[in-house]
C-alpha positions as CSV (number, residue, x, y, z in Angstrom):
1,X,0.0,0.0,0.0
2,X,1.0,3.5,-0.8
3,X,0.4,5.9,1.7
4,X,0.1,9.5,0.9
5,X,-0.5,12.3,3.3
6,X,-2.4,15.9,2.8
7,X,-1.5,18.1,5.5
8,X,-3.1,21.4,3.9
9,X,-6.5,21.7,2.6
10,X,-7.0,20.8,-1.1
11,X,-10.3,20.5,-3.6
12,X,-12.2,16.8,-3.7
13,X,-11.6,16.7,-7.1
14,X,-8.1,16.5,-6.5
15,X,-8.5,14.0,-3.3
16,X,-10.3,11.7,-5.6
17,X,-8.0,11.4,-8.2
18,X,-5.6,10.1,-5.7
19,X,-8.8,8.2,-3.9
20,X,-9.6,6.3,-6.4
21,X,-6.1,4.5,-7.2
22,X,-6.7,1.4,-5.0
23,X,-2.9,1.2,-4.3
24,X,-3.2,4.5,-2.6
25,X,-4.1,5.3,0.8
26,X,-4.8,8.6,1.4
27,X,-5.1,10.6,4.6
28,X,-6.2,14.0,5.5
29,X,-4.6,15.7,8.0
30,X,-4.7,19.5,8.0
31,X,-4.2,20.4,11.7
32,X,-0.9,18.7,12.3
33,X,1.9,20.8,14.3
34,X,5.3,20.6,12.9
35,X,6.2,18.1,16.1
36,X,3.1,15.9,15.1
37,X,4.2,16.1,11.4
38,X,8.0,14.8,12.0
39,X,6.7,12.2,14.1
40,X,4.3,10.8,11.5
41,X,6.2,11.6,8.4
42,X,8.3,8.4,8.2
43,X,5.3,6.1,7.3
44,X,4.0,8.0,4.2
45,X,5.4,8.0,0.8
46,X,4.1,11.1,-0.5
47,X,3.1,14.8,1.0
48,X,1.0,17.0,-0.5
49,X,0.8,20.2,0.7
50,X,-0.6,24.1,-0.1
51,X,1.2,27.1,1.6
52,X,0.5,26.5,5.5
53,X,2.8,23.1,5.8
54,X,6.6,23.9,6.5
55,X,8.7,20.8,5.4
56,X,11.8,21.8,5.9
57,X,14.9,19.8,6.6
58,X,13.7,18.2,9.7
59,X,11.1,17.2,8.1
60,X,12.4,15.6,5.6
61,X,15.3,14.4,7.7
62,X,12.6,12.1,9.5
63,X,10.4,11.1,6.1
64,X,12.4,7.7,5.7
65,X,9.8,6.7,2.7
66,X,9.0,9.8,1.4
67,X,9.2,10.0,-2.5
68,X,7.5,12.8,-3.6
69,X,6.3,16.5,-2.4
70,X,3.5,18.0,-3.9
71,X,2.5,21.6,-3.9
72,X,-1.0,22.9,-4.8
73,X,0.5,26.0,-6.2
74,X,3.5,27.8,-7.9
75,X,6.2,28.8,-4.8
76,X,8.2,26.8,-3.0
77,X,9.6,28.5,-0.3
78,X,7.6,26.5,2.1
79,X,10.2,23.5,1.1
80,X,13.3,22.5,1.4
81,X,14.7,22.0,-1.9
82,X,18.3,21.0,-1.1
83,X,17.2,18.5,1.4
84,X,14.9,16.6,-0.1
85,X,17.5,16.5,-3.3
86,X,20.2,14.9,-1.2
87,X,17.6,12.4,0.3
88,X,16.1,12.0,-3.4
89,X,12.7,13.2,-2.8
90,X,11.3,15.0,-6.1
91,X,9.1,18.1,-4.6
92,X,7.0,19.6,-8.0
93,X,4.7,22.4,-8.1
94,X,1.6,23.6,-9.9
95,X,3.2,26.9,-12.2
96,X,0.4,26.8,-14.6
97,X,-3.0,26.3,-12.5
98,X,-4.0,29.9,-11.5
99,X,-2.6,31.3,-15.0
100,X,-6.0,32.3,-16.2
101,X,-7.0,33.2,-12.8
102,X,-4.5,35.5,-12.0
103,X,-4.8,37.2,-16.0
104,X,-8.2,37.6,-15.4
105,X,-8.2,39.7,-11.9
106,X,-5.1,41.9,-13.1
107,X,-7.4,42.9,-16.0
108,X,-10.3,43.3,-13.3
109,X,-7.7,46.0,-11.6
110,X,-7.1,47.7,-15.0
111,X,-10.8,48.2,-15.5
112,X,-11.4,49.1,-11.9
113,X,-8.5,52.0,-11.8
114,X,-9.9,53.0,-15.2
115,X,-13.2,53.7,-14.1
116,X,-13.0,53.7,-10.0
117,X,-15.3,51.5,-9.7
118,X,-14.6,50.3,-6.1
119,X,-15.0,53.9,-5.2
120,X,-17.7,54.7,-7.3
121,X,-19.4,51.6,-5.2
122,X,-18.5,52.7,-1.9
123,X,-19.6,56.1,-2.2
124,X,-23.1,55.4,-3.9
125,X,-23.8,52.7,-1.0
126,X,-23.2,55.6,1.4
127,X,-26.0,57.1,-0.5
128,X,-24.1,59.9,-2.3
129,X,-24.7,60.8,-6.1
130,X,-21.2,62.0,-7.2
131,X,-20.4,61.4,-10.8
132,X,-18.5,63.9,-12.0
133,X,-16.2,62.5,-9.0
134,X,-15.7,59.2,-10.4
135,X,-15.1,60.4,-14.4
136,X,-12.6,57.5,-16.0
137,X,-10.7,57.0,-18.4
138,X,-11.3,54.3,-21.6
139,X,-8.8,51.7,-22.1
140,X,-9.5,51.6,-25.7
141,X,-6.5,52.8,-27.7
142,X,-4.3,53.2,-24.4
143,X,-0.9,51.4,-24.2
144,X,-0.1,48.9,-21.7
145,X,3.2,47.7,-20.4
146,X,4.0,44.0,-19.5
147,X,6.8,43.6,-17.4
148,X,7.2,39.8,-18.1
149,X,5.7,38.0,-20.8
150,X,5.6,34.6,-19.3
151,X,2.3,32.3,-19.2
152,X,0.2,35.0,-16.9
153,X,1.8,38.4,-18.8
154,X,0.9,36.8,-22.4
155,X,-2.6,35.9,-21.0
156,X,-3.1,39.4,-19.8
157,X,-2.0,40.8,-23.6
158,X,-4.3,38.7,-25.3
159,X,-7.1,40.5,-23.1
160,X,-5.8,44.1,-23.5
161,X,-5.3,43.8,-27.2
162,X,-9.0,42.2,-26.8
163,X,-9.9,45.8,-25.9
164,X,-8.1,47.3,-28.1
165,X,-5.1,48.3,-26.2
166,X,-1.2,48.7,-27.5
167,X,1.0,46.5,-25.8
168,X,4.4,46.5,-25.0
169,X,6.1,43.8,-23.5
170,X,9.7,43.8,-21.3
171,X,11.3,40.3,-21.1
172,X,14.7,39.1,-21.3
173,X,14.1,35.6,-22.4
174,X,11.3,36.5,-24.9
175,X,11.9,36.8,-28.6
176,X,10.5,40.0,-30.7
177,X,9.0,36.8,-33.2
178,X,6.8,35.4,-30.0
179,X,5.9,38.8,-29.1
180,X,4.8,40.0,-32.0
181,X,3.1,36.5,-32.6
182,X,0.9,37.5,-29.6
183,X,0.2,41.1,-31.3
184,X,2.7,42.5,-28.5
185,X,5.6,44.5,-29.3
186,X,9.4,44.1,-27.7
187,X,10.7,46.7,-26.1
188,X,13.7,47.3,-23.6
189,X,12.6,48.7,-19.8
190,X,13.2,52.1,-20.3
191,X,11.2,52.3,-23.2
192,X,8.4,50.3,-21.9
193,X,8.6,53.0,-18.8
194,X,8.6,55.9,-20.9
195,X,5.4,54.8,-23.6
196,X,3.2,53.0,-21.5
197,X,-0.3,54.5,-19.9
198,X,-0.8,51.1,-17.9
199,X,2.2,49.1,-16.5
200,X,1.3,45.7,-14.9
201,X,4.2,43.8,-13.1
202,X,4.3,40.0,-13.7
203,X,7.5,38.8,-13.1
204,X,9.0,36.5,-10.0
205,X,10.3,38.0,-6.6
206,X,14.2,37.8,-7.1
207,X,17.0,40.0,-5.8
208,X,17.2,41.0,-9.6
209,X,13.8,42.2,-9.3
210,X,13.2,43.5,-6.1
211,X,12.1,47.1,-6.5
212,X,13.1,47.0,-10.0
213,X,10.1,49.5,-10.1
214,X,11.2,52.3,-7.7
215,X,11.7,56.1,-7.8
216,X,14.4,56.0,-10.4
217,X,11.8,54.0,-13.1
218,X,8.9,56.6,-11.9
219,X,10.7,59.4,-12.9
220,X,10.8,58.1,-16.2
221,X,7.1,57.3,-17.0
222,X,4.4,59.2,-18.4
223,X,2.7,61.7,-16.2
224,X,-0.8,59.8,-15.2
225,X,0.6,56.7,-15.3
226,X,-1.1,53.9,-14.1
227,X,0.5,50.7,-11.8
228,X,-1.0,47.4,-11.5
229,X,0.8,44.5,-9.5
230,X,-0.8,41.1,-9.1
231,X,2.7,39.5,-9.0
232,X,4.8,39.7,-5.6
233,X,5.0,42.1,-3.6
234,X,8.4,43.6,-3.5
235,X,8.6,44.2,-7.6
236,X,7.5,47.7,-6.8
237,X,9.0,50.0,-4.2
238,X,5.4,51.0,-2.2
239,X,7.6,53.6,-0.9
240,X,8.3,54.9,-4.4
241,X,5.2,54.3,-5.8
242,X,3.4,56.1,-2.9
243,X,5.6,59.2,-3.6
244,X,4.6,59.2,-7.1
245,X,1.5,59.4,-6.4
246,X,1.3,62.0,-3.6
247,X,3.5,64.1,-6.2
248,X,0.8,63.7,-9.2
249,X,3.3,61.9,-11.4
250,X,1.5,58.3,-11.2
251,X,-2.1,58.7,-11.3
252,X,-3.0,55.8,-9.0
253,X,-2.6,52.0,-8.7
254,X,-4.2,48.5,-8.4
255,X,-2.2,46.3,-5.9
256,X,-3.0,43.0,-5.3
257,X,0.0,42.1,-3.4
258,X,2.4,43.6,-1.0
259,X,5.9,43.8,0.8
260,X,4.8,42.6,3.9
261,X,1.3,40.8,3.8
262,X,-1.0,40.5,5.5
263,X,-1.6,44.7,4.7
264,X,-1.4,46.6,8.4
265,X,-4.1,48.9,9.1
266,X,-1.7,51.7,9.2
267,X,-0.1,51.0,5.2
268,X,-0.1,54.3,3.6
269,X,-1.4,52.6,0.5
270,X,-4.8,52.5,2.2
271,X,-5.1,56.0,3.2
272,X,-4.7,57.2,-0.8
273,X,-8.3,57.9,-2.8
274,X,-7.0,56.7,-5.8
275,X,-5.1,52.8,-4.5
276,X,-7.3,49.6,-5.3
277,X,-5.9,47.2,-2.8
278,X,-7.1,43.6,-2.6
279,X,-5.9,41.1,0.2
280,X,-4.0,38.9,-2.5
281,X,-6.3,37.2,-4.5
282,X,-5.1,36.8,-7.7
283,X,-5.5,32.9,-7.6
284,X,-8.1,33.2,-5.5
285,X,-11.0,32.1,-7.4
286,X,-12.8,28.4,-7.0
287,X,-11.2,27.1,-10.9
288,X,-8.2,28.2,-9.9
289,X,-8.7,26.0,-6.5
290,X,-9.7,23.2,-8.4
291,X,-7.1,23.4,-11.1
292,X,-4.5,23.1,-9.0
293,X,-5.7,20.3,-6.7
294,X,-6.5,18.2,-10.3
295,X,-3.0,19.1,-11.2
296,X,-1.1,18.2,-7.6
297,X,-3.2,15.0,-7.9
298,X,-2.2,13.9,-10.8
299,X,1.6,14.4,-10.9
300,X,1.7,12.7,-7.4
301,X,0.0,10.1,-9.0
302,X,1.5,9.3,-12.1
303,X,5.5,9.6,-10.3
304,X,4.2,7.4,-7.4
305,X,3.1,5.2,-9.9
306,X,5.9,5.2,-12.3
307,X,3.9,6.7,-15.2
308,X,6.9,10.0,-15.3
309,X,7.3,13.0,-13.5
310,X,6.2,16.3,-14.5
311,X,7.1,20.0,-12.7
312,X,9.9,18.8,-11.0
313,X,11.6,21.5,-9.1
314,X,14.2,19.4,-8.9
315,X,15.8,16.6,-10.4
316,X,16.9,13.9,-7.9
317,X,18.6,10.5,-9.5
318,X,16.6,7.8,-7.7
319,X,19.1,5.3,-9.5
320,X,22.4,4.9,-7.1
321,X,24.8,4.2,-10.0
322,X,23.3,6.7,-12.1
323,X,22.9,9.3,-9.6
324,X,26.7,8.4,-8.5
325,X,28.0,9.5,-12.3
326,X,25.4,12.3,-13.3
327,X,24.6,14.0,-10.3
328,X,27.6,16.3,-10.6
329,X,27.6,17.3,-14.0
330,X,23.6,17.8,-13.9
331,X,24.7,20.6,-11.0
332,X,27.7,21.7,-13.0
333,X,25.3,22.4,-16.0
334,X,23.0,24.1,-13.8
335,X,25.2,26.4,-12.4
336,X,27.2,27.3,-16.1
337,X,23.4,28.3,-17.6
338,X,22.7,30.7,-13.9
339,X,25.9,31.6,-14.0
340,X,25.6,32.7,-17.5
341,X,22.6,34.0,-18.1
342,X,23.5,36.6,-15.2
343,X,26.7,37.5,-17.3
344,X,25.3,39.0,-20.6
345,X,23.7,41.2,-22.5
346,X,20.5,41.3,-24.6
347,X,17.9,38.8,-25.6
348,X,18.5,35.1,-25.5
349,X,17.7,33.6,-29.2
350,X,19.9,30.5,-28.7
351,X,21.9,28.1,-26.6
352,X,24.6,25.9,-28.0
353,X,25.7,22.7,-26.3
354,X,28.6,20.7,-27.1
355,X,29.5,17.7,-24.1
356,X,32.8,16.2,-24.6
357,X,35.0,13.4,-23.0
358,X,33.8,10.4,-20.5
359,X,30.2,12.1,-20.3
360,X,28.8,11.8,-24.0
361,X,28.6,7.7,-23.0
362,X,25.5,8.3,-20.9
363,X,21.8,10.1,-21.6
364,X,22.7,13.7,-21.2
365,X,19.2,14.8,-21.8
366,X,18.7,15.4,-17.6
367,X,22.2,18.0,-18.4
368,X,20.5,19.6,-20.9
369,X,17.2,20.3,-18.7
370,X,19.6,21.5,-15.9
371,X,21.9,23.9,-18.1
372,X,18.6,25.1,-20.0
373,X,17.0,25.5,-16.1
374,X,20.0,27.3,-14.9
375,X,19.2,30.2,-17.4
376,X,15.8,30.7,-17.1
377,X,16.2,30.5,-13.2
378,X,17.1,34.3,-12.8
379,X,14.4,35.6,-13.9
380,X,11.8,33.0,-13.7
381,X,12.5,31.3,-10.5
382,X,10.1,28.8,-9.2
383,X,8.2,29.0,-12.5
384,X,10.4,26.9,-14.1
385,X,11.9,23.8,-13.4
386,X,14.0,20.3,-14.2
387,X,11.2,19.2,-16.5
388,X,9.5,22.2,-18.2
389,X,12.8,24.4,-18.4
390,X,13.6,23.1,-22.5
391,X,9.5,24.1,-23.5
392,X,9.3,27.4,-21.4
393,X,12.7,28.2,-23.4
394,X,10.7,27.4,-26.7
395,X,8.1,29.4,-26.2
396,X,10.1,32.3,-25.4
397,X,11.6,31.6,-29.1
398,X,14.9,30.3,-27.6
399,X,16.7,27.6,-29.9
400,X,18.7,24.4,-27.7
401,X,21.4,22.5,-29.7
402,X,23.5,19.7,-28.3
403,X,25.9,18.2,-29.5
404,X,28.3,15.7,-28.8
405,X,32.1,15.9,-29.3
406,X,34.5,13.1,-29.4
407,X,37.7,15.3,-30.1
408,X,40.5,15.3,-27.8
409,X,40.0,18.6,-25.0
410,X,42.6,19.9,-22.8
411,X,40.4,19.1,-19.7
412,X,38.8,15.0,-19.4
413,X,34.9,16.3,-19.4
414,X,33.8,19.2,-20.9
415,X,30.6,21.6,-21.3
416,X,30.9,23.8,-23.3
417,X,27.8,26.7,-23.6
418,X,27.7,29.1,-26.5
419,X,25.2,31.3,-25.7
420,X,23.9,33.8,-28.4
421,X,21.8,37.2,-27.3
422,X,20.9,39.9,-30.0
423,X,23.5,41.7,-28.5
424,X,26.6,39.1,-28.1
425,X,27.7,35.8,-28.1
426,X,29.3,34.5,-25.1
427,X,31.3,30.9,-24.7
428,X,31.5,29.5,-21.2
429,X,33.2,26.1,-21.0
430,X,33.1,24.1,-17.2
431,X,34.0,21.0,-16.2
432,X,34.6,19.3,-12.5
433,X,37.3,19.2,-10.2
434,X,39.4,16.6,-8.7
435,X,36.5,16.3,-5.8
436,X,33.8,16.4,-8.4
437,X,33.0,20.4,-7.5
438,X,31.6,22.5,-10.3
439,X,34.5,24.4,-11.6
440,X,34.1,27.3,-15.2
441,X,37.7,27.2,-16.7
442,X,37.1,29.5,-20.0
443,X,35.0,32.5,-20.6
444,X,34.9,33.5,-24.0
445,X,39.0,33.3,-25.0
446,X,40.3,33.8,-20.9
447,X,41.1,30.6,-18.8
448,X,40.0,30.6,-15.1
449,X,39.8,28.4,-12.5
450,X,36.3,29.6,-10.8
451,X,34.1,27.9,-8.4
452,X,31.2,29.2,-8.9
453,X,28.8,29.6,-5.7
454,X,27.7,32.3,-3.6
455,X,28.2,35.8,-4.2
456,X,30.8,37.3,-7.3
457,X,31.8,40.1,-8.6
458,X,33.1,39.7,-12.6
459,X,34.8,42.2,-13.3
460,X,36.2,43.3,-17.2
461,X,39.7,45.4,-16.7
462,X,43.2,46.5,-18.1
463,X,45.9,44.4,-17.0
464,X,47.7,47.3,-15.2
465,X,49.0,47.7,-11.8
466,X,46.8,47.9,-9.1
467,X,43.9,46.8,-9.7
468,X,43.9,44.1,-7.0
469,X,45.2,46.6,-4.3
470,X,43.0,49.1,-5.2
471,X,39.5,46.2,-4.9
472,X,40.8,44.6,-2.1
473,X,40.9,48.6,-0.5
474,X,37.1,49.2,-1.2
475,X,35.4,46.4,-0.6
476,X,37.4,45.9,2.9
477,X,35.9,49.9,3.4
478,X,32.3,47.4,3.5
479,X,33.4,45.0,5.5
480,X,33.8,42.7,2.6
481,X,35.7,39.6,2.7
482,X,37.2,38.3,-0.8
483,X,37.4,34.3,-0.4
484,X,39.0,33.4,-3.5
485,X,39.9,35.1,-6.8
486,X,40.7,34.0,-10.7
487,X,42.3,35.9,-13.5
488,X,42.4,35.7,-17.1
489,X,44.0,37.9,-20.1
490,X,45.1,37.7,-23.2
491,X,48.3,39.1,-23.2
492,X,50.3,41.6,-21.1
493,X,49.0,44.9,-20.9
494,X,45.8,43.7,-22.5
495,X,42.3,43.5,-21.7
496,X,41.5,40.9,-18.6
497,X,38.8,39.1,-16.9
498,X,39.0,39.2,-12.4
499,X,36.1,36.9,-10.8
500,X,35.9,37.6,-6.9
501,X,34.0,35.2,-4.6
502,X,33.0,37.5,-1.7
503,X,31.6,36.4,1.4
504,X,28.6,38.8,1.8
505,X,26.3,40.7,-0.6
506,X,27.4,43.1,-2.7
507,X,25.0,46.4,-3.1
508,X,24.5,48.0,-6.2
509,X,25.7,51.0,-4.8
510,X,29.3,49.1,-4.1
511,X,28.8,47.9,-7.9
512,X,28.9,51.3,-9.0
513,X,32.3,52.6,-6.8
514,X,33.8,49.2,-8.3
515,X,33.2,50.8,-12.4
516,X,34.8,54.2,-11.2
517,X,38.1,52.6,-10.1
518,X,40.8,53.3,-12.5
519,X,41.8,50.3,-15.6
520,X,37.7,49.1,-14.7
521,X,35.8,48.4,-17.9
522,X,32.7,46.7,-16.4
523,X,31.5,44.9,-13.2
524,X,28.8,42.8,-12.4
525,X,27.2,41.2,-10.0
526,X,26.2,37.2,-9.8
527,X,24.9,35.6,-7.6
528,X,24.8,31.4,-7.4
């Protein structure tokens, strides 16, 4: 008998998918306290769980049968993802159920801002007649930014363009050919920022994104802009936005999410006429419920079952000898693509594989999902994963090659990743060390022996004097510890590469005093 637990509350029509398997025995438990969970844990082979359940490495330390974690839902921060790798547990999620839930209530916002109608409402049940307070504006003929163009920003096009909006779309990993397949038009941030009567936010939470709306991007949009965020909270700077408002340059907004949720009472959001706040509710709606208790149902199913895996956050090798001889490269691929994808420039159109030495013996297709996974994972984040990474690249118009070489390289295994934006092509070779550690030992024509975790700083400079002295001076000024350093040029003199693993963050503010140093071409910032 397979035993599968539910310890959050999920739709019967996902229970009886799982019900009705008569090797399954499925019990509901929604009440359990985290002691009560560890202690039970160990006789169950699956978990399912929403947002309320905390497995984290305790947890899973103590689930001696557990297979596979289920969530009813897109994040994952409820679950421990490195432990339950190590112990082979695959944890998937649900990134597609509240798509069309989600599209449909940012639009909802749109129209409300447009026409205050949650105002309009309040004051007419108060039993005022005020409308020449509540004049709108159409939508028709408006232009709407979409910060993201993933499954959610493309549905919410398809509606705007419905009403016969202009859309603009800001994506990194989109091409202008899937864009303009939609009817939506490519355009870099600052553009987007400067042409668009309506921005809506529908990108992940990341460190890359955090308040990648703030006072700097409200100074360069129209005057009467409108903000909608149905995303996370966090992609916009509240503090930012609210000043744009109180100053007249943003005409209002429609937030469905917030920095710190749930909304205090004393949120200056609330206090401003022209906010539409709603308590998070973008998948909030009963289909949405449903959808994603069908979906958690039936991947849980089908992997317990051995009918494949789907939405696999991550990619554990359940195989000892396989897992003993793949396991490393699939995270050496995985941290190449992240590693990458934070170094260049432009738009993504194509990633080029070639595997070389012992490897190319054995399916490589799980290395593949992890380098293409690794790329998108920047900007996408919990959205994509081991399984859906080589698709989601697809329909953002992104071509995967691999290839397999059999000539002689200077190092035993190789990866090598050519990867091509519309503004350069960058080759990034890595292989593993002696210990089977990730190491990248060639960026584009400079070799380097780089580990690559944590927090770096790559740096582009002459190959003068002083350099070292004079980076080792101001990040010490910040209380920043450099724990280990790599080199590369091409000759004496020349141009040069220096990647720094540091020990803490770097701000962007220390990015910026890191360009102004003398022989500094560029710096940027990674983070593994």
């Amino acid at each position: 008998m397979i035993r599968i637990l539910v310890s959050d509350p999920l739709s019967e029509e996902g229970l009886n998918i799982l019900r009705e398997i008569k090797e399954f025995q499925v019990d509901v438990k929604t009440d359990l306290k985290a002691d009560m969970l560890k202690e039970t844990i160990g006789e169950y082979d699956a978990l399912v769980v929403r947002s309320s359940t905390k497995v984290n490495k305790d947890i899973i330390a103590a689930a001696d049968k557990l297979k596979v974690i289920g969530r009813a839902g897109v994040g994952l921060d409820n679950v421990d993802l490195d432990a339950a790798t190590k112990k082979g547990i695959i944890v998937m999620n649900t990134p597609a159920g509240n798509t069309m839930s989600t599209a449909e209530h940012t639009f909802s916002m749109i129209l409300s801002l447009s026409r205050n109608i949650p105002q309009a409402n309040a004051s007419t049940k108060k039993g005022e007649w005020k409308r020449s307070k509540f004049m709108g504006v159409e939508v028709y003929g408006k232009t709407l930014g979409i910060v993201g163009f993933g499954r959610i920003g493309s549905e919410v096009a398809k509606r705007a363009l419905a009403f016969g909006m202009k859309v603009l779309a800001y994506d990194p990993f989109l091409s202008k050919e899937v864009a303009q397949g939609i009817g939506a038009t490519i355009v870099e941030l600052k553009e987007l920022l400067e042409k668009s009567d309506y921005i809506s936010v529908h990108t992940p939470l990341t460190d890359e994104t955090k308040h990648m709306i703030s006072a700097k991007e409200f100074r360069l949009m129209k005057k009467g802009v409108r903000i909608i965020n149905c995303a996370r909270g966090g992609i916009i700077d509240e503090a930012a936005l609210i000043n744009a408002i109180k100053e007249g340059n943003c005409f209002g907004a429609a937030i469905d999410v917030f920095e710190q949720e749930p909304l205090s009472a004393d949120n200056e959001l609330l206090k401003l006429d022209n906010v539409i706040t709603t308590p998070h509710l973008g998948a909030s709606t009963e289909e949405a419920q449903v959808n994603v208790a069908i979906e958690v149902a039936e991947i849980v199913r089908d992997a317990l079952l051995g009918k494949g895996i789907r939405n696999a956050a991550n990619y554990p090798c359940l195989e000892a000898e396989v897992c003993k001889i793949i396991e490393p490269y699939v995270n050496l691929a995985e941290k190449l693509g992240s590693f990458s994808s934070q170094l260049i420039e432009g738009r993504i159109s194509a990633l080029n594989i070639t595997y070389s030495g012992d490897i190319i013996q054995h399916d490589l297709t799980p290395l593949t999902l992890a380098l293409a996974k690794g790329v998108l994972s920047p900007i996408l984040q919990e959205t994509v994963n081991f399984i859906n990474a080589v698709s989601l690249a697809k329909e953002r118009g992104i071509k995967i090659n691999e290839a397999k070489s059999s000539k002689e390289e200077e190092f035993v295994t190789l990866i090598q990743l050519e990867i091509k934006t519309d503004k350069e092509i960058k080759r990034i070779s890595g292989t593993l060390s002696s210990n089977k550690q990730p190491r990248i030992v060639k960026i584009d024509e400079y070799y380097v022996e780089l580990a690559p975790v944590g927090e770096m700083i790559f740096i582009k400079n002459w190959d003068k004097p002083g350099i070292i002295g004079n980076l080792g001076t101001l990040l010490g000024e910040h209380n920043i510890n450099i724990a280990a350093m790599t080199f590369g040029r091409d000759k004496p003199g020349g141009k040069s590469i220096s990647v720094l693993n540091v020990d803490s963050p770097v701000s962007s503010g220390i990015q910026e005093k890191i360009k102004k140093l003398e022989n500094i071409l560029t710096a940027k910032l990674i983070r593994l």
